[in-house]
C-alpha positions in Angstrom: 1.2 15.8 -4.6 -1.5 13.2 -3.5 -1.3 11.1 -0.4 -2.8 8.1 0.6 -3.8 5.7 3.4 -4.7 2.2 2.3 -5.9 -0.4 4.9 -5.8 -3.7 3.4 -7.7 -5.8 5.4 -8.0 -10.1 4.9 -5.6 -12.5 4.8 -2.5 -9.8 4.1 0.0 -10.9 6.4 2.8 -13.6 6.0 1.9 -13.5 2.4 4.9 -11.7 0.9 1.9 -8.6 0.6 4.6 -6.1 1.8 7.4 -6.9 -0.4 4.9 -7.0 -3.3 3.8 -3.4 -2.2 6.6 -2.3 -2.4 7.8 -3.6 -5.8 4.3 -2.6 -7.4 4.8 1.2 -5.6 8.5 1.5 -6.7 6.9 0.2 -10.0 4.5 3.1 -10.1 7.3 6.0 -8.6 5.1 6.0 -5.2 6.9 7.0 -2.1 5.8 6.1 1.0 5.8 2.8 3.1 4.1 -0.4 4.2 3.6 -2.3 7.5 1.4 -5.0 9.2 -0.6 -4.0 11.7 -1.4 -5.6 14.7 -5.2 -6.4 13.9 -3.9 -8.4 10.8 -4.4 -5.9 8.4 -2.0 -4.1 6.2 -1.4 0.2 6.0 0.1 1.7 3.1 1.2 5.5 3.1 1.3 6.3 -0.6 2.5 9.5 -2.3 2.6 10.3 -6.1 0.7 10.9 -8.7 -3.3 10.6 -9.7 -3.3 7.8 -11.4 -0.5 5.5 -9.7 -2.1 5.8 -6.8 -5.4 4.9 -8.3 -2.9 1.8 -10.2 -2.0 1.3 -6.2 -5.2 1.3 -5.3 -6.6 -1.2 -7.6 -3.6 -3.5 -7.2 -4.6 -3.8 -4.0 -8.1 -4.9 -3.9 -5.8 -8.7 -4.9 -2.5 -8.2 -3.8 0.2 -10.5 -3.9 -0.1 -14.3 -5.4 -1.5 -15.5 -1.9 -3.4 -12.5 -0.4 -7.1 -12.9 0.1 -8.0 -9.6 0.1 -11.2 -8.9 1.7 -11.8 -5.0 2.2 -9.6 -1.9 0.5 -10.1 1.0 2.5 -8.8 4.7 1.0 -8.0 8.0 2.9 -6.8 10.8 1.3 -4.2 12.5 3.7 -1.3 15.3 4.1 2.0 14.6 2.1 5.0 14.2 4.2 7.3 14.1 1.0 8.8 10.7 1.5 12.1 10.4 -0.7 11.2 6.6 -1.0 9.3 3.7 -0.7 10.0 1.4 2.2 8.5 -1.3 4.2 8.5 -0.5 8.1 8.1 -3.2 11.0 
């Protein structure tokens, strides 16, 4: 299965972009998990398949309702076979 490493990088934090993640990845059948990081950005582990991640991916590059999203960076990376989706702190 596909694995991903988004960096969301912009005004991503304290804008409900995690919970949103996570509702557009459980949307999608993504496992994985989301977290701010301390530079202000926001990493996503995603698993699944081709084109949800690429749905992920895309959904993304806005984010939620307040997210100013300036820069979507994309890894591919090893899967770790995550059983869900969940958002770390």
């Amino acid at each position: 299965m596909p694995a991903y490493s988004i960096k969301v990088i912009g005004k991503v934090q304290g804008v409900f972009f995690r919970a949103s993640t996570q509702e557009k990845a459980q949307s999608l059948k993504i496992k994985g998990w989301v977290r701010n990081e301390p530079d202000g950005s926001v990493r996503i582990q995603a698993e699944g398949n081709v084109e949800a991640l690429r749905e992920l991916t895309t959904w993304c590059n806005n984010g939620s309702n307040r997210a100013q999203v300036q820069q979507v960076v994309v890894d591919e990376i090893e899967e770790e076979g995550f059983s869900e989706f969940q958002i770390r702190r």
